[in-house]
C-alpha positions as CSV (number, residue, x, y, z in Angstrom):
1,X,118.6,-112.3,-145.2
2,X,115.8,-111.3,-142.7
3,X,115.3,-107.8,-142.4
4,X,117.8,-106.8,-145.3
5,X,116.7,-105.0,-149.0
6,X,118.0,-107.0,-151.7
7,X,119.6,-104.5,-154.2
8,X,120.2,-107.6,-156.7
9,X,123.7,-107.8,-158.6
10,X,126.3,-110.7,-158.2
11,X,128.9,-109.4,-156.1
12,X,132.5,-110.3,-156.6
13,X,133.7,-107.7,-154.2
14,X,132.8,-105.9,-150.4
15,X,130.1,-102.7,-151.8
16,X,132.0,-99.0,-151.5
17,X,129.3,-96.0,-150.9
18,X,129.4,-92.6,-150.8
19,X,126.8,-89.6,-151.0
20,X,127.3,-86.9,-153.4
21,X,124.6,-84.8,-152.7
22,X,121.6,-84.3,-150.2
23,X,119.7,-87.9,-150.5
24,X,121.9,-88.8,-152.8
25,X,124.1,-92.2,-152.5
26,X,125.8,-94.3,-155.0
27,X,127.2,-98.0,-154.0
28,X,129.8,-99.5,-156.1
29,X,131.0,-102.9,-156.4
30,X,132.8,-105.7,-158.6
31,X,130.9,-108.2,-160.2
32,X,132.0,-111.5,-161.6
33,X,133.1,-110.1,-165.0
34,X,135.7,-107.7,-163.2
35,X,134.1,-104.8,-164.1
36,X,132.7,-102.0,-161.5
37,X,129.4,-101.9,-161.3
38,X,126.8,-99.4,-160.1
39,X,123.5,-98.5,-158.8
40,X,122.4,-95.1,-157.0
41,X,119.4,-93.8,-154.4
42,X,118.2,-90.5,-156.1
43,X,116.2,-89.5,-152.4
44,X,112.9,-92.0,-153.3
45,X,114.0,-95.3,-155.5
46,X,117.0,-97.1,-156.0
47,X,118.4,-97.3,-159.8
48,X,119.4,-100.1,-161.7
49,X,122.6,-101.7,-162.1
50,X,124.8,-100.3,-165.0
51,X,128.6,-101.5,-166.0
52,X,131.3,-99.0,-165.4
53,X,133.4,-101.2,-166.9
54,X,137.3,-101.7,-165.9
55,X,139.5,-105.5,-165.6
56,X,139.2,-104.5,-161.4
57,X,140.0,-107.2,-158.5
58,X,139.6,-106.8,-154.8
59,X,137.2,-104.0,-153.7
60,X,136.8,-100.9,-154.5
61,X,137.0,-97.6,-152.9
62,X,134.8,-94.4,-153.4
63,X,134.5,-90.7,-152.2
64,X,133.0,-87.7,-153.4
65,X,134.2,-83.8,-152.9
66,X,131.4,-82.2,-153.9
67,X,127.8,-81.9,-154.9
68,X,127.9,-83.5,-158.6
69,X,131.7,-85.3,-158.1
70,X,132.4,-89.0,-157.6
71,X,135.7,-90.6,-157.4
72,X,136.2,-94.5,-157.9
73,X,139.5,-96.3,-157.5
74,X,140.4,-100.2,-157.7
75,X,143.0,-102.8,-158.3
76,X,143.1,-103.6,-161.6
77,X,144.3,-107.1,-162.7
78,X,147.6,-106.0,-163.4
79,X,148.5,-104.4,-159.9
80,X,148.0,-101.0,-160.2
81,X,145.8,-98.4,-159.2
82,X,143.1,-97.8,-161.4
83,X,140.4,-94.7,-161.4
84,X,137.3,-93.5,-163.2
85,X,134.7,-90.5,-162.0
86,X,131.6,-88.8,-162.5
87,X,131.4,-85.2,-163.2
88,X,128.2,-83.2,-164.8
89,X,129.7,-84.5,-168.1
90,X,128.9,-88.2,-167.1
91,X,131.2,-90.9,-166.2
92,X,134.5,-90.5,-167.5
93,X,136.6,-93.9,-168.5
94,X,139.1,-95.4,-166.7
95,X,143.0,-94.3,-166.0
96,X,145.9,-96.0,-164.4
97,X,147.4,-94.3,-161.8
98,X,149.9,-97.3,-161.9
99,X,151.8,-98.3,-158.9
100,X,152.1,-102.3,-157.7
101,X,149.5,-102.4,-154.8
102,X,149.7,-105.5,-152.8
103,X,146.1,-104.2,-151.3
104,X,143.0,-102.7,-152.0
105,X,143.0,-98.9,-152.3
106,X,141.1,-96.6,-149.4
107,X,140.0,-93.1,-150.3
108,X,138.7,-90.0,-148.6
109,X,138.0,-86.0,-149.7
110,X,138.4,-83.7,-147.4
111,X,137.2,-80.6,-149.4
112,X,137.0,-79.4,-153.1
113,X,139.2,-80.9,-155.2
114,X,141.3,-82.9,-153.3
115,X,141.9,-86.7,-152.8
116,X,144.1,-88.9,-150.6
117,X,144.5,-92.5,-151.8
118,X,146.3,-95.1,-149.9
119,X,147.4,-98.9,-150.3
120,X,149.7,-101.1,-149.2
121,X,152.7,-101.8,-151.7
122,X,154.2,-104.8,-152.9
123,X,157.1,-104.3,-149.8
124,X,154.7,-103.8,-147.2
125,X,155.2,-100.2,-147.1
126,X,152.1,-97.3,-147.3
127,X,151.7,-96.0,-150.3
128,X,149.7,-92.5,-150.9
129,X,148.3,-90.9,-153.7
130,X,146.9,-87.5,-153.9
131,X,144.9,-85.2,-156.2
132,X,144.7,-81.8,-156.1
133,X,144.1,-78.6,-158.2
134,X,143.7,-81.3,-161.1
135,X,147.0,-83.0,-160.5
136,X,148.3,-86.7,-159.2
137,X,151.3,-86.4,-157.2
138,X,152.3,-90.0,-155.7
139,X,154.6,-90.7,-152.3
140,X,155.4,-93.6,-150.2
């Protein structure tokens, strides 16, 4: 596409972003094999791709609460909510949060430690998700 970067891959997916530090973005998306996949802007080149793993559909969602702190969800193929993250440790694997999502999940932070998740359920009704002080707590 004229005027557009390539970044390479083979998408399966819409791309997720978010920026966990100054000059510092990470773009996420689902390739062909259902796995997530990622590459990230360190402030002067682009990385490459590398497999985060996961049996994912639909898009994913990202979001970050602080400096060093990345939060991934997605729909895993068996309807639930599914969620990895990267912490100075390094990535950590993959969790279900469970639930039966009839959509993709959405995600935001909105200061240290704490996560709102949200999704349509299988009835049509909102469903929301929320981290905080370490914790899941889950409401519809």
């Amino acid at each position: 596409m004229e005027g557009w970067e390539s970044l390479g891959g083979e998408l399966a997916s819409a791309p997720a972003v978010t920026s966990w530090a100054r000059d510092e973005m990470q773009v996420f998306a689902i390739q062909p094999d259902g796995a997530l996949w990622n590459r990230y802007w360190d402030g002067s080149a682009w990385h490459p791709w590398e497999s985060l793993g996961g049996e994912l559909t639909g898009d994913p969602a990202a979001c970050s609460w602080g400096a060093d702190r990345i939060d991934c969800f997605a729909r895993g193929r068996d309807g639930g909510l599914w969620h990895c993250w990267y912490e100075p440790a390094g990535w950590q694997g993959w969790e279900s949060l469970g639930g039966e999502l009839a959509s993709d999940p959405t995600a935001c932070a909105w200061g240290p430690g704490r996560i709102d998740v949200f999704a349509r359920g299988t009835g049509g009704d909102l469903l929301h998700a929320t981290f905080e002080e370490g914790t899941w707590s889950f409401a519809t």
